[in-house]
N, C-alpha and C positions, 0 to 999 in steps of 0.2 A: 865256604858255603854255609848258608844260615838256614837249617831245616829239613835239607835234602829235598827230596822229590817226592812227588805223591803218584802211586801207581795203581791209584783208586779206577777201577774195573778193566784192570789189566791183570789177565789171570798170570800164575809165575809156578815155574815150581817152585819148594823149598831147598834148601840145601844147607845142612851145618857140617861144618867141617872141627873135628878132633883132633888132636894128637893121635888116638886109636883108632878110632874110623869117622869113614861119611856117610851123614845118611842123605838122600834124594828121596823127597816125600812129592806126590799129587795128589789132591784132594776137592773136594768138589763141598764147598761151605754152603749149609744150610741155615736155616733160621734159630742160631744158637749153637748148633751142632754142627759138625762135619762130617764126611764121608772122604775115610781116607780109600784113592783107587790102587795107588801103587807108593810100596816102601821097597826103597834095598838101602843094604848097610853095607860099605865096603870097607874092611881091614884095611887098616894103612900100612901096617909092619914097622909105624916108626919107632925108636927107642926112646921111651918118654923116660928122663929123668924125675924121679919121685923128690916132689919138692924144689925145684929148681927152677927159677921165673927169671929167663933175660928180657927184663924191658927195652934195654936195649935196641936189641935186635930182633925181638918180639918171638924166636926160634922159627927167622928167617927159614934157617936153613931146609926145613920143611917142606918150603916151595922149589923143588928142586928136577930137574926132567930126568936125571937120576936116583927119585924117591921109587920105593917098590911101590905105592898105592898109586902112579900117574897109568900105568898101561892096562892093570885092574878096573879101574875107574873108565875107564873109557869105554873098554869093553862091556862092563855090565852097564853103563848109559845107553850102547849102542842097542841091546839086547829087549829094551821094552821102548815101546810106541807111545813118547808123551805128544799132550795134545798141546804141548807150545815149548819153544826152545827157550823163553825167557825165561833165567833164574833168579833166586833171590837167593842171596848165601847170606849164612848166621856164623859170626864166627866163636867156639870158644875162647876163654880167657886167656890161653895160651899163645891166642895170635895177635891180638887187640889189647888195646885198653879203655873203659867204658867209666867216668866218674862225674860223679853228682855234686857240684859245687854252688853256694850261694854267694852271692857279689853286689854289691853297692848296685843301685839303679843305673842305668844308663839309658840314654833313648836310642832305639833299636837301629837308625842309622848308621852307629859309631861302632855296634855289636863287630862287625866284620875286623877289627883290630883291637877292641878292648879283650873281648872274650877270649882270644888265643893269648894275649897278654898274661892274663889273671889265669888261665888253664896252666901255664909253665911252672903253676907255685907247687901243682896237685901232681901234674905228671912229667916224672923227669927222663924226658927224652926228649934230642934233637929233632927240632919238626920241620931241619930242610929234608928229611929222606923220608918222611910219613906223609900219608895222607889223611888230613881229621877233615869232621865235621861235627854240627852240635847245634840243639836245639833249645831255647830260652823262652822262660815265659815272666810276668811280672808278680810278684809277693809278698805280702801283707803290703797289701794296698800299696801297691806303684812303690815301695823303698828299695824293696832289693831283687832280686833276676834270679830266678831256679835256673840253672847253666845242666845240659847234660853234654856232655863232650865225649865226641869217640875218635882214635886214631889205629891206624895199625900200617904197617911197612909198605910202602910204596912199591920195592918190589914185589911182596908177593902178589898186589893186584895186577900188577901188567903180567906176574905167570899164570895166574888164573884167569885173566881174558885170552891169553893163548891156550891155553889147554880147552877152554870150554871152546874155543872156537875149532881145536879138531875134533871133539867128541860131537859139537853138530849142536852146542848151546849157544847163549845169549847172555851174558852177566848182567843184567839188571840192575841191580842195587844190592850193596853188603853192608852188613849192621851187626851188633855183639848180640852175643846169644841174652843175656840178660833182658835187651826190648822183644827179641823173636818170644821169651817167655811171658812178659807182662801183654801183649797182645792176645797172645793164648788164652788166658786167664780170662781177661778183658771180654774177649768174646764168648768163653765157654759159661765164664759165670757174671753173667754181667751186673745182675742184682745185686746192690749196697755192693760195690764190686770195687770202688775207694774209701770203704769203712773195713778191708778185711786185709789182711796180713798173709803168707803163704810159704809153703813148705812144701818141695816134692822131695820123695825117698827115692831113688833107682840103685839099686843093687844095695853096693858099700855106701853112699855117696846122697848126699840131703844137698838140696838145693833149696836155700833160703831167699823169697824175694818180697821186699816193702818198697809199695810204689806210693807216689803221692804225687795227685793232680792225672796221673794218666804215664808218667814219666817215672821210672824204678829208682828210688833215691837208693837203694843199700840190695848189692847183690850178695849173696855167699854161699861157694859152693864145701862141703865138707867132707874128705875124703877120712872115713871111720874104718874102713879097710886092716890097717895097722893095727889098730888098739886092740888091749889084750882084756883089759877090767872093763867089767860093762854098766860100771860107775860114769868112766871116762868116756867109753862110747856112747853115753846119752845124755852126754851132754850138748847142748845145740845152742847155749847163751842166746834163747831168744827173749832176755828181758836187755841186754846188753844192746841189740839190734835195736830193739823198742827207741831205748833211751838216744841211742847215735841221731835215730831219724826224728825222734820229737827235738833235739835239741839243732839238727840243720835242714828241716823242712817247717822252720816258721811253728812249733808245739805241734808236729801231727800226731794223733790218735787214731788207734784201731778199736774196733768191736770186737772182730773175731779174729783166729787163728785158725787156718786153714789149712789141713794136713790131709795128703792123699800119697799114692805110690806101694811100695814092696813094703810088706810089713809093717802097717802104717798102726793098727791095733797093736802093737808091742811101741813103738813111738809115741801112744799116745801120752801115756802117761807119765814120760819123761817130757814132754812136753807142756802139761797141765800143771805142772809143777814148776816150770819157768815160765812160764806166760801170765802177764800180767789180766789178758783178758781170755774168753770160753774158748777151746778147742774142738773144732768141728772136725770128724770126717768127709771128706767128697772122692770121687773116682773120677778125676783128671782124664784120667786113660778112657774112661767110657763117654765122658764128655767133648772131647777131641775125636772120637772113631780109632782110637790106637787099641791095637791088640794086648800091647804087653805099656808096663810101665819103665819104659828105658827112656832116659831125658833126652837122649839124642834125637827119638821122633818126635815128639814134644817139642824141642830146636825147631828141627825143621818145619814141625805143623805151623809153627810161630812164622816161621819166614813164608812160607807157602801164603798165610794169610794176608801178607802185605799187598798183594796182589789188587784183592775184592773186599779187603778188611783191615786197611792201615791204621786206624789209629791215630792217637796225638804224634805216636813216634814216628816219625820220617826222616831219621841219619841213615847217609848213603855216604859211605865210605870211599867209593868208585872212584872219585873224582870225575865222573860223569855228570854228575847235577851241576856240579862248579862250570864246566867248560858250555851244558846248557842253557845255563843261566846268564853267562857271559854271553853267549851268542845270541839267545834272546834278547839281553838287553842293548846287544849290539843292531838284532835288525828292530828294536822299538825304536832306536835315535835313527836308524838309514831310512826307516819310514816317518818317523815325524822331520826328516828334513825334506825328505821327498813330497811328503802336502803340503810344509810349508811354500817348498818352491812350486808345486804343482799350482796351491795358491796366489801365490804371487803374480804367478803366468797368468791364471786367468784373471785375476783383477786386472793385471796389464791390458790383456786382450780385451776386457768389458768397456777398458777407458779409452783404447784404440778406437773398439767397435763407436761408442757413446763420439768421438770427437769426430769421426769420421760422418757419421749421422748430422751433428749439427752443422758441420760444413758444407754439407749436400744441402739441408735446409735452406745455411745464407744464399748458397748458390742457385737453389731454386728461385729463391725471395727476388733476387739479383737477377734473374732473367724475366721472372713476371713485370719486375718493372722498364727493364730495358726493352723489351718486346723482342723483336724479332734484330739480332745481330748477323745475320750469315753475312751482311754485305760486307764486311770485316776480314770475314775467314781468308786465311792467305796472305794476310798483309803484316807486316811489322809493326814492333811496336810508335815507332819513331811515325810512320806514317797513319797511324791510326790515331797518333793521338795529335799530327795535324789537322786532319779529319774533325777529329773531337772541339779543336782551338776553331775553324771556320764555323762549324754548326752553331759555336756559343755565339760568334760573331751576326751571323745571319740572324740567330734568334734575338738577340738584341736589339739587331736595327729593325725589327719587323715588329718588340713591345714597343720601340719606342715611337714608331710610326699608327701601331692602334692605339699607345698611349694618350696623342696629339692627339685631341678631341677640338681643339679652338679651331676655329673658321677664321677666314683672313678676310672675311667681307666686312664685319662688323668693323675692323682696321682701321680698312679704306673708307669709311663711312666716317669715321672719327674723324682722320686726317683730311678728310675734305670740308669736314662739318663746320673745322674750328680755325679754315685757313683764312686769315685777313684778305681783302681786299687789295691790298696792295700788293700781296704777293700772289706770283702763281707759279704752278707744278709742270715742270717739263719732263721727268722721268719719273721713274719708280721702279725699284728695285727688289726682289723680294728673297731671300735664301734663307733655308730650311735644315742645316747639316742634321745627319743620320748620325747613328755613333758606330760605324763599323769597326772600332778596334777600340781598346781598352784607352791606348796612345793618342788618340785623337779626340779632341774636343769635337762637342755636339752641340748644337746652337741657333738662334733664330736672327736674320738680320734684318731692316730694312734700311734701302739708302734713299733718299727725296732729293732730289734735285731741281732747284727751280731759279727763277732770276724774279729782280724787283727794279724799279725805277727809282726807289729811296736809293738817297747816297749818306755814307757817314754814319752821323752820330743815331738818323733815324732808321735804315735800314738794320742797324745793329740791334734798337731797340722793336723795332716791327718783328725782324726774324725771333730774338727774346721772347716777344709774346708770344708768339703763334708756338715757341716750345714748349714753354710753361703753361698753355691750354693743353697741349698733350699730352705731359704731364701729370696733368689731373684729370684728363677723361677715361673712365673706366674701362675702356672698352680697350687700351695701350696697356692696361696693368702688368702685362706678361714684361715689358719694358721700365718699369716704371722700377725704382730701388729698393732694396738690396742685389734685389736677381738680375733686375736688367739696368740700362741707362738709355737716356737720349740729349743727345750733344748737335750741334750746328759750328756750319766753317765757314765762312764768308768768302775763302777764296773758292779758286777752284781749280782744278788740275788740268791739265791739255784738252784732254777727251771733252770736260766738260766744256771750256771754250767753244772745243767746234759745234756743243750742240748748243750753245747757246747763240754761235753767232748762225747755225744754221735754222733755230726756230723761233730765238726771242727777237723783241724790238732790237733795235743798232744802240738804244740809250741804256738796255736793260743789265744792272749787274747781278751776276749769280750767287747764290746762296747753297749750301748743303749741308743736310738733318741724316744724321744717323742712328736710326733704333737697332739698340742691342740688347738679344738675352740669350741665358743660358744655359 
């Protein structure tokens, strides 16, 4: 997880948890100040080894459903009315580990596998049984990444989501005491509040903290308890501190040194004398609403604030952000594939709708011109589109019959006008074809039939003329070549016989002219 969660106006309690005891803080933040409603501290009864740090196993053992401070602890939770079961736990350094590392630039995409990479150099524990997180930012200008890393034992979060869930809590989010303290700070003194350095006393025990950027580069707690020379007990190496954090927080500098807590006028001047800059008094404890100056309320004021007053710091150790973060990012891809398909659908649907529309269109277009079809309905295709082949037919021979605008008088008026003397006309013949079908020629004919009393060589030549006047009178052009012909036969067939012997002279021989066009 890159950052943890933000539980910005989400009230919470506090909670830090010790080796010696836990405090649960509620508190009600005001504008710089707080109003703490309720603290209890509860005894743990653990046996702290003085001096002894298993990274390891970070003193597992702690979390245990057979520790004396699990059935305590519950009962005194049970005993006061908070106004939200949500907590925020802070853990000491005995549970966790919290460290400040600087690293080559990376672009924050890659964070998620470089930064646990480069964190294995600083902190030597196996991280399949831990849970970390850690927050990065970019320094001196985009080269290199301020890394804050936190981890602490796996199991004891899954005991602490059981326990709090019989006490009638919530586990929110868990972070080291060292950010629940620069929070603190952050809010009680906000002014030039990354130009100052910082020191709380409680009891035996000085709590040294230099942040930079908003994020604690160097924590140190100092248990003075032991010491016998009080040479030895004041001493707090805060020029030492100075130097560690100007030389891996990019040259940082302070203005002041800020000293509050137990005793803090006898500190001072063990202090003025290792600090490289001025030494200020403040009361932490009056600026927080805490009664007394013990760090463990301080802890817990810190975590209580992540609630309504988080800060740059947002590590959440839970393993809660991680599995949130996965599932959000899981329903952002089930929703971006669901509009895409949702999309898709309706573009579908739009081009459905759209082809459907112009098809009604052609269809309409297609009945305006066809008029009125019902005499149709009912019938098959086979037969409808006989139907179809006769109507083309009928409509054919009915242009071509208004087409024929020529009169047949002007003809007859030709062929009489220009017939010799010697010849004359016993019949006449006249046909007109239609074009009923595509297969059938259409055409105009005339057949003349007559007889002459010329024999031979002049009848041949008489009928000749009387063709070749037809030929060139205008009024036969429909016959006349390319389109039409007219031709003459000298003999004649049966039929014509009979009428020539039933209406010409007995001397008279037949002749026959045929006009064609087409």
């Amino acid at each position: 997880m890159i950052g943890g969660k933000s539980d910005k106006g989400k009230e919470t309690l506090g909670l830090y948890i010790d080796p010696e005891a836990i405090y649960v803080l509620q508190a009600r933040p005001g504008k710089g100040r707080t109003e703490v409603e309720h603290l209890i501290k509860v005894p743990t009864g653990f046996p702290v080894k003085e001096g002894i740090m298993r990274p390891l196993s970070l003193n597992n053992d702690f979390f245990s459903e057979k520790a004396p401070w699990v059935t305590p602890f519950k009962q005194a939770v049970k005993k006061v009315s908070w106004r939200t079961q949500s907590v925020s736990v802070t853990f000491s350094q005995h549970f966790g580990i919290l460290r400040y590392f600087v690293m080559p630039f990376v672009e924050r995409k890659y964070w998620a596998k470089s930064i646990p990479i480069e964190s294995k150099k600083y902190i030597p524990v196996a991280f399949e049984e831990v849970i970390y997180d850690f927050t990065a930012y970019p320094m001196e200008e985009g080269k290199k990444l301020g890394v804050l890393f936190g981890l602490t034992q796996r199991k004891s979060v899954e005991f602490l989501f059981n326990i709090f869930k019989e006490a009638g809590l919530q586990l929110s989010s868990l972070e080291m005491s060292a950010c629940s303290m620069e929070r603190v700070l952050a809010f009680t003194d906000p002014k030039d509040h990354d130009d100052k350095a910082y020191i709380h006393f409680s009891g035996d025990t000085s709590c040294m903290l230099l942040a930079s950027a908003g994020y604690p580069v160097l924590y140190r707690e100092s248990d003075f308890g032991g010491t016998s020379a009080m040479s030895e007990r004041k001493r707090l190496d805060v020029k030492g501190a100075f130097q560690f954090v100007s030389r891996y927080a990019g040259g940082r500098e302070y203005k002041k040194l800020m000293i509050s807590g137990d005793a803090v006028d006898s500190w001072k001047g063990s202090a003025e004398q290792e600090s490289p800059v001025p030494v200020e008094i403040w009361d932490q404890a009056k600026a927080g609403g805490l009664k007394s100056n013990d760090i463990g309320g301080v802890f817990a004021l810190g975590a209580a604030l992540r609630g309504s007053e988080p800060g740059k710091i947002k590590i959440d150790m839970t393993g809660v952000s991680a599995s949130q973060a996965m599932e959000k990012k899981a329903t952002s891809y089930v929703w971006t594939i669901v509009s895409v398909l949702g999309a898709l659908l309706l573009l579908l649907s739009l081009v459905n709708h759209a082809r459907i529309y112009l098809l009604e269109s052609s269809t309409t277009a297609l009945m305006s011109q066809v008029g009125d079809i019902s005499g149709f309905q009912g019938q098959t295709a086979d037969t409808i589109q006989q139907s179809i082949e006769k109507g083309n037919a009928e409509a054919r021979m009915v242009r071509s019959v208004l087409a024929d605008t020529e009169s047949l008088a002007p003809k007859l008026q030709a062929i009489g006008d220009n017939i010799p003397n010697e010849l004359w006309v016993q019949s006449f013949n006249y046909r007109n074809s239609l074009p009923v079908s595509e297969m059938l020629d259409s055409g105009k004919e005339i057949i003349l039939m007559g007889s002459t009393k010329l024999k031979g060589q002049a009848k041949f030549s008489m009928v000749d003329f009387y063709v070749k006047k037809m030929k060139a009178a205008p009024e036969l052009k429909a016959f006349h070549a390319p389109a039409g012909n007219i031709e003459f036969n000298l003999e004649a067939n049966k039929d014509e016989l009979a009428v020539e012997k039933d209406e010409g002279p007995a001397d008279a021989s037949p002749y026959r002219i045929v006009f064609t066009a087409k």
